[in-house]
Backbone as a ProteinNet text record, in pm:
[ID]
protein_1_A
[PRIMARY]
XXXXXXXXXXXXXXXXXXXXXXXXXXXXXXXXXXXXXXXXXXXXXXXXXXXXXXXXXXXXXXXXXXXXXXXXXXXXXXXXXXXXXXXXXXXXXXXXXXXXXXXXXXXXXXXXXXXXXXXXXXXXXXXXXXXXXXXXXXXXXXXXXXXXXXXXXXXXXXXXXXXXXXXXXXXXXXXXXXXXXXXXXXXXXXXXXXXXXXXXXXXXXXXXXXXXXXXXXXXXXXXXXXXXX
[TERTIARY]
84.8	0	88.4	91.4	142.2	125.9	259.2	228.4	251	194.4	273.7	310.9	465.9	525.9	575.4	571.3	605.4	665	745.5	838.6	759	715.7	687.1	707.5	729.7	672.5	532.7	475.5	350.2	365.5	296.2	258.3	111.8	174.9	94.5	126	61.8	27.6	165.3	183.1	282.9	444.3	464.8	601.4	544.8	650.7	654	729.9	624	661.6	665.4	813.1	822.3	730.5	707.7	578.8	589.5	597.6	601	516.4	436.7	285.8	307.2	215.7	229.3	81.4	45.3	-70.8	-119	-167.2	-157.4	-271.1	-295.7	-423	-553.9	-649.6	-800.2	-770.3	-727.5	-737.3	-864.5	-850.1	-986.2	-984.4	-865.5	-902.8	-716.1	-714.4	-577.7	-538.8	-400.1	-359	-240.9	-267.3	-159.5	-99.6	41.1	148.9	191.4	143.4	234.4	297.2	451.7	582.6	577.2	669.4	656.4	787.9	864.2	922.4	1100.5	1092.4	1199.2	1214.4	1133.5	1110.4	1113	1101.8	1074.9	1010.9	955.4	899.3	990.4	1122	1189	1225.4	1112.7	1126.4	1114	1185.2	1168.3	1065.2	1010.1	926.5	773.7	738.7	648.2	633.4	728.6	771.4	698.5	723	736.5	579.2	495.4	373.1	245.2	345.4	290.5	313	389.8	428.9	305.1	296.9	168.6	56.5	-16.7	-91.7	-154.3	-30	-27.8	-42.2	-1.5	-43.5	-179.1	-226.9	-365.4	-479.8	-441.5	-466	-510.8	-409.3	-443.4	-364.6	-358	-259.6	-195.7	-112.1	4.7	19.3	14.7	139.4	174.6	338.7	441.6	495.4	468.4	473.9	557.5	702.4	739.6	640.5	643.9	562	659.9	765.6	847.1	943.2	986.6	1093.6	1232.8	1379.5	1433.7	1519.7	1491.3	1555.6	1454.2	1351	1313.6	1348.6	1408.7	1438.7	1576.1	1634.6	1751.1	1778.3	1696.4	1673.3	1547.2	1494.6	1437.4	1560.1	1645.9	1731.4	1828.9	1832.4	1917.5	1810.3	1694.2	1631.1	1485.7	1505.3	1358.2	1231.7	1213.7	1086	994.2	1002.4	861.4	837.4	912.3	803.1	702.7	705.3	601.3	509.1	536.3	432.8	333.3	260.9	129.5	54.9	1.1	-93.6	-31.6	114.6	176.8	169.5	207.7	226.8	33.3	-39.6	-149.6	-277.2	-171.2	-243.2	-184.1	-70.6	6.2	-84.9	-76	-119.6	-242.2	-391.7	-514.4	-477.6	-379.9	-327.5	-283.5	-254.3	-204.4	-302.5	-402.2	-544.9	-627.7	-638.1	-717	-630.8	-511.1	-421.9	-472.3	-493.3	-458.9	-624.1	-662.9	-859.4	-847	-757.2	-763.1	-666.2	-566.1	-429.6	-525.2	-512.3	-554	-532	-407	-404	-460.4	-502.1	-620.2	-761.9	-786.5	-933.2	-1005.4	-1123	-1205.1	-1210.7	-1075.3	-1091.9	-1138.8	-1151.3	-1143.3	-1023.2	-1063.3	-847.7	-861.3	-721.8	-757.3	-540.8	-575	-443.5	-348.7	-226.1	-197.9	-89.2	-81.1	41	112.8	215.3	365.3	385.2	393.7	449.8	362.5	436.9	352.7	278.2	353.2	237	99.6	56.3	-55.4	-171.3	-135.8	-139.5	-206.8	-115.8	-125.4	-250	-266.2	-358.3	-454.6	-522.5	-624.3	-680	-608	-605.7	-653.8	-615.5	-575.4	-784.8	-800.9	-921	-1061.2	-1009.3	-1122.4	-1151.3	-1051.5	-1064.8	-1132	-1091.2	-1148.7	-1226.8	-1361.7	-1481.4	-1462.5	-1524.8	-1587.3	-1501.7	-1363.2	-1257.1	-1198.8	-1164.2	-1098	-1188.6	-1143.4	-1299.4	-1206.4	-1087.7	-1046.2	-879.6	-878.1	-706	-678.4	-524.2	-471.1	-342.5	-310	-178.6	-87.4	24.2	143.7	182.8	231.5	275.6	278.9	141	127	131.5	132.6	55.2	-51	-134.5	-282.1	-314	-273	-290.7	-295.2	-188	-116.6	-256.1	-342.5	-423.3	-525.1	-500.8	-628.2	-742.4	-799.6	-958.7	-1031.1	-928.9	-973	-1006	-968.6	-1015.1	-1165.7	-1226.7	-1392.9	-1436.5	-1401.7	-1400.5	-1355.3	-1312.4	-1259	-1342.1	-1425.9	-1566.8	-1517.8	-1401.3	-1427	-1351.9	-1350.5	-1300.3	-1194.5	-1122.7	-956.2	-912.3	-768.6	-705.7	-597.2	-577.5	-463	-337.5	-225.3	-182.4	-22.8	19.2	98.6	152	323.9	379.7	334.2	360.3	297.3	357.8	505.7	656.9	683.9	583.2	575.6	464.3	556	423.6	368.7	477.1	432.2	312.6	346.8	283.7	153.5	141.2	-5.4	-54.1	-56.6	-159.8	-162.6	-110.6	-119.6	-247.7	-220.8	-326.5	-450.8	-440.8	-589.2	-717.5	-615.3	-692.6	-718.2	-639.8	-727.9	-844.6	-770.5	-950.6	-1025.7	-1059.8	-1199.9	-1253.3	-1132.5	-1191.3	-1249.7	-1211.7	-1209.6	-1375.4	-1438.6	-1619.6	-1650	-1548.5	-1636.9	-1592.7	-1595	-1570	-1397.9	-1395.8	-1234.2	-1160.8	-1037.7	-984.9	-830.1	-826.8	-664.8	-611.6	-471.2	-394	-287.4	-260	-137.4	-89.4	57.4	142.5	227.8	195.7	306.5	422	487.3	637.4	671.3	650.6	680.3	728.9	808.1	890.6	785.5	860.2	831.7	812.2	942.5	957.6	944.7	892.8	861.2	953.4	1076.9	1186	1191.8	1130.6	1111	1052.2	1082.6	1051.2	905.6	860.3	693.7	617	651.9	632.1	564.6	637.8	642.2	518.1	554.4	453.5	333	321.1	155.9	119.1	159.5	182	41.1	195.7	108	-11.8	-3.4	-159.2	-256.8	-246.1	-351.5	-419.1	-333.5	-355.4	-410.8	-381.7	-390.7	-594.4	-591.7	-735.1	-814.5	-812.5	-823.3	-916.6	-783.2	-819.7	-893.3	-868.3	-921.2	-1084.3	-1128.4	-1234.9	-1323.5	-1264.3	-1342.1	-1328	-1224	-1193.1	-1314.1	-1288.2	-1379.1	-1534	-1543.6	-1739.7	-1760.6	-1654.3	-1668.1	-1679.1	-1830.2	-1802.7	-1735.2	-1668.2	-1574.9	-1656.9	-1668.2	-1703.8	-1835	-1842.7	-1945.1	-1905.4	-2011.8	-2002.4	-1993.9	-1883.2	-1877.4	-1956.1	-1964.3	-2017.7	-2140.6	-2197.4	-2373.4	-2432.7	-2297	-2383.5	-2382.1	-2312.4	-2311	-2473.2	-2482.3	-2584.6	-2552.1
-119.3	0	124.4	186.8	316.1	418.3	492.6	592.7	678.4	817.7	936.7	1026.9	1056.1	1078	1193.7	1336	1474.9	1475.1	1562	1632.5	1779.5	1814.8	1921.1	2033.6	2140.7	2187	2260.6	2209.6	2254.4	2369.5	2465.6	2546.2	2555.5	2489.3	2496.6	2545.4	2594.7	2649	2785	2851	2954.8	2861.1	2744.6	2698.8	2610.4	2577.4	2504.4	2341.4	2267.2	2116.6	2060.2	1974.5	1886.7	1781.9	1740.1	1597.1	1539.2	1413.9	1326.2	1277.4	1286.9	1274.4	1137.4	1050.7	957.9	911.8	935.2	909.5	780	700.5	537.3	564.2	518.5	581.3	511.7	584.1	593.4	495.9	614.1	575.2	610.3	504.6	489.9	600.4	635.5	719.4	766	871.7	903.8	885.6	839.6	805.2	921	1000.8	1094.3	1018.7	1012.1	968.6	1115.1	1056	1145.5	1075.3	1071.5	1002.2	1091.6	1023.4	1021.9	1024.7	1029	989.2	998.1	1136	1189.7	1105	1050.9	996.6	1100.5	1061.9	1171.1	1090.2	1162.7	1105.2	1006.3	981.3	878	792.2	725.7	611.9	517.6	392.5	325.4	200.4	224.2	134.3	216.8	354.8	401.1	379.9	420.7	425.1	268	166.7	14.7	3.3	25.8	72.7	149.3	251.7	351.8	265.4	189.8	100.5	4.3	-39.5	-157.2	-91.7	67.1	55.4	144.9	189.8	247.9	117.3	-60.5	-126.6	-146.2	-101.5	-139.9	-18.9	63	173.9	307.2	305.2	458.1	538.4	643.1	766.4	750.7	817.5	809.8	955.1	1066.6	1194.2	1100.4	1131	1136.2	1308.1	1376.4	1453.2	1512.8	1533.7	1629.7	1687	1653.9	1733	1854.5	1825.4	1915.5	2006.9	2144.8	2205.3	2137.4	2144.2	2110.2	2199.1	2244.4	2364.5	2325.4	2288.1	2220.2	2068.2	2009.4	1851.5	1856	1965.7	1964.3	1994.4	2082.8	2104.8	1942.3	1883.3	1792.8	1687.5	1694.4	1592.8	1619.1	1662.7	1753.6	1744.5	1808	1782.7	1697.4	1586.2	1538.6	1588.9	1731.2	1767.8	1780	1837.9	1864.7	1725.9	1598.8	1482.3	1435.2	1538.1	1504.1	1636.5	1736.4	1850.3	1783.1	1701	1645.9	1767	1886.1	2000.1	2060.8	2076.5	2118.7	2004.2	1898.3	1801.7	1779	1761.2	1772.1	1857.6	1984.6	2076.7	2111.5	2106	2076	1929.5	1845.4	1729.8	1766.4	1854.3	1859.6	1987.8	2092.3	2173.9	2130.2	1964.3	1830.8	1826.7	1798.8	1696.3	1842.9	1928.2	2048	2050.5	2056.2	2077.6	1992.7	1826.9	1716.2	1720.5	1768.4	1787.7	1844.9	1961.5	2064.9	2037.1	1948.8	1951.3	1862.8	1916.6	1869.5	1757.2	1671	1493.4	1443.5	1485.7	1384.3	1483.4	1550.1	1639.2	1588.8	1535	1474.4	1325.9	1255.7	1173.1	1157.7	1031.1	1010.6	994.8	1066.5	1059.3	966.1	923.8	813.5	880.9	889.8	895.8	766	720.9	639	734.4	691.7	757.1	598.7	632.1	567.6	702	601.9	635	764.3	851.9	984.8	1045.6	1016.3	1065.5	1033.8	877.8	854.8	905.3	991.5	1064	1170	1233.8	1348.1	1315.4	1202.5	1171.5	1114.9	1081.1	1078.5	1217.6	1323.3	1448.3	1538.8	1501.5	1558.6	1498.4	1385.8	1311.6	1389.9	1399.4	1489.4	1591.3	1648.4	1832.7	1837.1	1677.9	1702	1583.6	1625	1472.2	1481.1	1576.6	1546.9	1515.8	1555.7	1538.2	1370.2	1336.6	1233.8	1104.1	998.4	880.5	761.2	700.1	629.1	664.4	542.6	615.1	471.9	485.5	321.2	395.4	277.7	318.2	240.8	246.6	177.7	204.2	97.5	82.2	225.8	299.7	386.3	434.7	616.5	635.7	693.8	619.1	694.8	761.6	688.6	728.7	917	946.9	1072.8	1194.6	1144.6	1220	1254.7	1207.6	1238.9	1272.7	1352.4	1411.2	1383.7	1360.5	1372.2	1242.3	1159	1032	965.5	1019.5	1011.5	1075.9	1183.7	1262.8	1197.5	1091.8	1013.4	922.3	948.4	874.1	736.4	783.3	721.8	592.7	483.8	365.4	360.9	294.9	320.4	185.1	147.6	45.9	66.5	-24.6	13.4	-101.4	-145.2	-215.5	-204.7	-309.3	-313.6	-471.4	-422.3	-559.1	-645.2	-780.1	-903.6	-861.4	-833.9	-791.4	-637	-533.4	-424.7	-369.4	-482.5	-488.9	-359.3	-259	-158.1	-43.8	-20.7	1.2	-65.5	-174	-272.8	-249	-259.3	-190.3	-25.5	63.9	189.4	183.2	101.9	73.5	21.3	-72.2	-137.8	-35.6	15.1	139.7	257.2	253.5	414.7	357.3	212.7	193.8	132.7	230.3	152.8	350.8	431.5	543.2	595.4	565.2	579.5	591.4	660.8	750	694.3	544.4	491	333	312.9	131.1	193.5	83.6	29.5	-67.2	-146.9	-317.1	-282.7	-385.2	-402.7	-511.5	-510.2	-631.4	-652.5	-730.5	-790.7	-857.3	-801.7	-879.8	-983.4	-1150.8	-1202.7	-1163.1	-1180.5	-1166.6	-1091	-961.9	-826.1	-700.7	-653.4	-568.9	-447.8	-303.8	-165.1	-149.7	-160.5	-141.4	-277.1	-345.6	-415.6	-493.6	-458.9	-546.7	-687	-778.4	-964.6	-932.7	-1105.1	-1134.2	-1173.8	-1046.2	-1075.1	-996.9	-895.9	-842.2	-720.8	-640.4	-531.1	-548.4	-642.3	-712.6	-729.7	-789.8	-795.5	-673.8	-529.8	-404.6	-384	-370	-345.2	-382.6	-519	-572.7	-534.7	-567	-466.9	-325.6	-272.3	-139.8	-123.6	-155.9	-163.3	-264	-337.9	-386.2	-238	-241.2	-105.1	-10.7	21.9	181.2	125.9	60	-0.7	-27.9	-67.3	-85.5	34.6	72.3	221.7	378.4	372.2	495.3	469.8	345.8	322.6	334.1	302.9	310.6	481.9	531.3	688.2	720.6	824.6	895.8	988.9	1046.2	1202.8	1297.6	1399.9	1514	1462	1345.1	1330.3	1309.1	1369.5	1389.4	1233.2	1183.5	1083.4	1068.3	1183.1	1176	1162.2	1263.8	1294.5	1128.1	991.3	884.6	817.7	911.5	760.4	843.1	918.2	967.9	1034.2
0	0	0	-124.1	-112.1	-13.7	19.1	179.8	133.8	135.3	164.5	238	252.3	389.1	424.1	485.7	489.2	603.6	611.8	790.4	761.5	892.9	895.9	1017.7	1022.7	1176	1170	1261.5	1320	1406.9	1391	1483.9	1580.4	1742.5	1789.1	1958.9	2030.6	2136.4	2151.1	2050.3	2047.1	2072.8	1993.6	1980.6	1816.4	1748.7	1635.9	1680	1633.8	1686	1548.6	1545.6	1439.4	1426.2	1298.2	1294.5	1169.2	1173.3	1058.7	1033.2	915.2	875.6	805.9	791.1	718.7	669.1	517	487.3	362.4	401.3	282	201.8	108	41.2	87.8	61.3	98.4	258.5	354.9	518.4	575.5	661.7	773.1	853.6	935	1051.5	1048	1148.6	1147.2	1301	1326.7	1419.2	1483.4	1594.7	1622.7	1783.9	1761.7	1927.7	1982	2130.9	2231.9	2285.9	2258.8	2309	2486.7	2572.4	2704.3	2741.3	2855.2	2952.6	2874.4	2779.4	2735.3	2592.9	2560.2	2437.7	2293.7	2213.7	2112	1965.7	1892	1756	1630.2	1669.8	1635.9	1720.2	1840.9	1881.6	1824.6	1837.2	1699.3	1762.7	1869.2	1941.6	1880.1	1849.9	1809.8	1673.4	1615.2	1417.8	1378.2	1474.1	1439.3	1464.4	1567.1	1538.4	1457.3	1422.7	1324.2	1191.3	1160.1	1036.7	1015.3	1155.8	1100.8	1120.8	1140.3	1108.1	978.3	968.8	802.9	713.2	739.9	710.9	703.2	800.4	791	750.6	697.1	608	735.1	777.1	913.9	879.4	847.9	827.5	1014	1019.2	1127.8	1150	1268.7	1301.9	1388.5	1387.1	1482.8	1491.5	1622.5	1655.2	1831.3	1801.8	1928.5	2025.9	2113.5	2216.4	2289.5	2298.4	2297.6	2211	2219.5	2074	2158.5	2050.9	2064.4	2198.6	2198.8	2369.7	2495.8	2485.3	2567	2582.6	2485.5	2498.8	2587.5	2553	2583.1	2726.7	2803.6	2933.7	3013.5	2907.1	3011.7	3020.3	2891.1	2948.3	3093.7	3114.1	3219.9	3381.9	3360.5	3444.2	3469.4	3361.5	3366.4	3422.7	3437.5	3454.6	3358.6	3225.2	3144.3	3062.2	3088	3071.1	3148.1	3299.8	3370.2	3388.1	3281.7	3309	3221.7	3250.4	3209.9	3146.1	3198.3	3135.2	3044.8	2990.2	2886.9	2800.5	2838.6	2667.1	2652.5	2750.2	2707.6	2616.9	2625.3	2634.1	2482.2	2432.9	2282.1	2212.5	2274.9	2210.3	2149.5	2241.4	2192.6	2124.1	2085.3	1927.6	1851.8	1877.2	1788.2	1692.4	1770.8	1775.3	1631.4	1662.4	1624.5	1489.7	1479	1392.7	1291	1344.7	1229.6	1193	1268.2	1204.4	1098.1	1083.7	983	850.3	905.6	759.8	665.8	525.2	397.8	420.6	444.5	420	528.7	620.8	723.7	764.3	702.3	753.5	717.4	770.2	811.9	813.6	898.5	911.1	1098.1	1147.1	1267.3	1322.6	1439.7	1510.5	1605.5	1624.2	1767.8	1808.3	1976.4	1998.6	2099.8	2062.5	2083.4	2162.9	2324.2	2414.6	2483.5	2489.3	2557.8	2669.1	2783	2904.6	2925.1	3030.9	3025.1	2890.2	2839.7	2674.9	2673.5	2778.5	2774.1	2857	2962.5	3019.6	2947.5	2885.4	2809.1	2691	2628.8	2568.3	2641.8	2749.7	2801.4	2854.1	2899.1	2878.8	2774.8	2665.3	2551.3	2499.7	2533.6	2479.8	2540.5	2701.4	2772.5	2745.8	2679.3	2634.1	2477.7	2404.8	2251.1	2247.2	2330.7	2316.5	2152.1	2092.6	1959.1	1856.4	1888.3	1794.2	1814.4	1926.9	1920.3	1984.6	1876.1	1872.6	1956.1	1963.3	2025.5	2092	2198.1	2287.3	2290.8	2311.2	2325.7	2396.4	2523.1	2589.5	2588.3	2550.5	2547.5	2716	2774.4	2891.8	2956.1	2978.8	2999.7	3172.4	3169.8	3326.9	3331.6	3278.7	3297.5	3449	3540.1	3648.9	3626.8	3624.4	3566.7	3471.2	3494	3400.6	3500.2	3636.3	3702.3	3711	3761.5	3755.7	3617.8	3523.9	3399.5	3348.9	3430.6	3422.5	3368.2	3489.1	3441	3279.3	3280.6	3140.5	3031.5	3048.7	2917.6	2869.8	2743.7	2711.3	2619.3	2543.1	2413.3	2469.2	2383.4	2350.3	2427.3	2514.3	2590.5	2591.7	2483.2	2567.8	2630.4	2693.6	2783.4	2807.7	2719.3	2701.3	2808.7	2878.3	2971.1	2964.7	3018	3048.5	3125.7	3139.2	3242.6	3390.7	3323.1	3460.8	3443.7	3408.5	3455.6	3574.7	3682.9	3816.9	3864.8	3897.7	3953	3795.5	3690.8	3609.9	3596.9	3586.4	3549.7	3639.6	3831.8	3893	3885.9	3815.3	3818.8	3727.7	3599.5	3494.1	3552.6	3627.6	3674.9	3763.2	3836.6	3933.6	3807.4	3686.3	3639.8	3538.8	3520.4	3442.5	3497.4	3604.1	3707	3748.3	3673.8	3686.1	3568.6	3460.2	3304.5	3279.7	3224.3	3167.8	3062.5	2963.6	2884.5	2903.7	2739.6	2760.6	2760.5	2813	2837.9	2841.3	2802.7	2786	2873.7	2897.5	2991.9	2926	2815.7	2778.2	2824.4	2892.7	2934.7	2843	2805	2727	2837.5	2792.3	2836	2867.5	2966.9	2967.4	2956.9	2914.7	2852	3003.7	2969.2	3105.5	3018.8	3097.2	3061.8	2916.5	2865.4	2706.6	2614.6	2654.7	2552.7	2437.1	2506.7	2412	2380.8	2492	2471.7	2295.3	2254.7	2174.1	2152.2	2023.3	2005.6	2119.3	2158.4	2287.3	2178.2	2157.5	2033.1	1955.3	1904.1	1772	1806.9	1933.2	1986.3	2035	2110.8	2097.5	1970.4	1856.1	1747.3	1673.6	1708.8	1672.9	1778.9	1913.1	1969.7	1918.2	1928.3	1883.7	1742.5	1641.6	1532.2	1542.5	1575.4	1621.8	1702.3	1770.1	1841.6	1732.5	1674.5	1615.7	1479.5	1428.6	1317.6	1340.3	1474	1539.6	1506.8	1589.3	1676.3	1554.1	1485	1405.3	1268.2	1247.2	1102.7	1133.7	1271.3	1317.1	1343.6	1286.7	1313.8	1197.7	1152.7	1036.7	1081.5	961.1	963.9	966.9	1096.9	1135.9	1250.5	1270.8	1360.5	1520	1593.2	1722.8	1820.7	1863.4	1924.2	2045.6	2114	2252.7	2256	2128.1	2077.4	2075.2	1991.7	1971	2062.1	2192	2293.1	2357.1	2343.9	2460	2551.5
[MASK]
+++++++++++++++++++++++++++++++++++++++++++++++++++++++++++++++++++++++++++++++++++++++++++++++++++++++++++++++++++++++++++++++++++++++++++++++++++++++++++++++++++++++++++++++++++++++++++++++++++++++++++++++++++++++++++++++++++++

């Protein structure tokens, strides 16, 4: 399936964020990542995701949540991977952004977060009911999204290692707070990052089920929240 692939910077919340668009022809829904925990949009644990589901006909942003002078000070002091209301608050000028760019407007968005990113996209979901139709978390901290928990209507999975003990109950307690349907997958064997073998791979097929689900039962421009009631 032919892709087509742009670098761009975005301008959003008064900074310009790099983003790698990736669009396959006649896509279902578009898929935007908020990378986490000093991560950035050439993780190759995200890219390897975004691959299979441009396989499965989803346009892809990979998008900086941070500029490069801010990457450079969180490396130093790991604080703004945990300013949750800043990457959240960029992510839903993500979200508004990819509504509007010519190669995904009017498709359905779904956001896929790793680590604090997921956070930021359960965040990011409460602030854009009508915009964003499904969320999926890579060994996420939903916890991290607090109050906003309930506020999160749409579709949520929430995918975690077997031996990322302290993470998987962080996960279990926030989806018992979570305002719609919600799934918990435990990957066998699988630590934080997901390096075991086939660990990754089932990652991506989750997810890729997921959004494929929930993005395609979405027409483009329709109110998600309006059809739940």
């Amino acid at each position: 399936m032919p892709v087509i692939e742009e670098s761009l910077p975005v301008p959003v919340a008064g900074v310009a964020l790099a983003a790698d668009v990736a669009v396959p022809e006649s896509p279902q829904g578009v898929v935007l990542f908020a990378h986490g925990s000093g991560s950035s949009r050439h993780s190759p644990r995200n890219r390897y995701v975004a691959g299979e589901l441009q396989r499965a006909g989803l346009a892809t942003v990979l998008a900086d949540l941070l500029t490069p002078h801010e990457e450079q000070i969180d490396a130093r002091t790991a604080e703004l991977r945990f300013d949750i209301g800043l990457l959240a608050t960029r992510l839903s000028a993500l979200t508004d952004w990819v509504t509007g760019h010519e190669a995904t407007a009017g498709l359905a968005v779904g956001l896929f977060g790793a680590s604090t990113g997921a956070a930021a996209a359960l965040v990011a979901a409460a602030q854009r009911p009508s915009a964003v139709a499904a969320v999926v978390s890579r060994g996420g901290r939903p916890d991290l999204a607090g109050d906003f928990l309930p506020a999160v209507r749409q579709p949520t999975l929430l995918i975690v290692g077997e031996r990322d003990k302290v993470v998987l109950e962080l996960n279990r307690r926030a989806m018992t707070q979570l305002g719609g349907e919600s799934g918990l997958e435990i990957v066998p064997g699988a630590t934080h990052l997901f390096e075991e073998p086939g660990a990754l791979e089932r990652v991506a097929r989750l997810a890729r089920d997921w959004f494929v689900t929930y993005l395609s039962r979405t027409p483009p421009g329709s109110q998600y929240l309006d059809a739940q009631g």
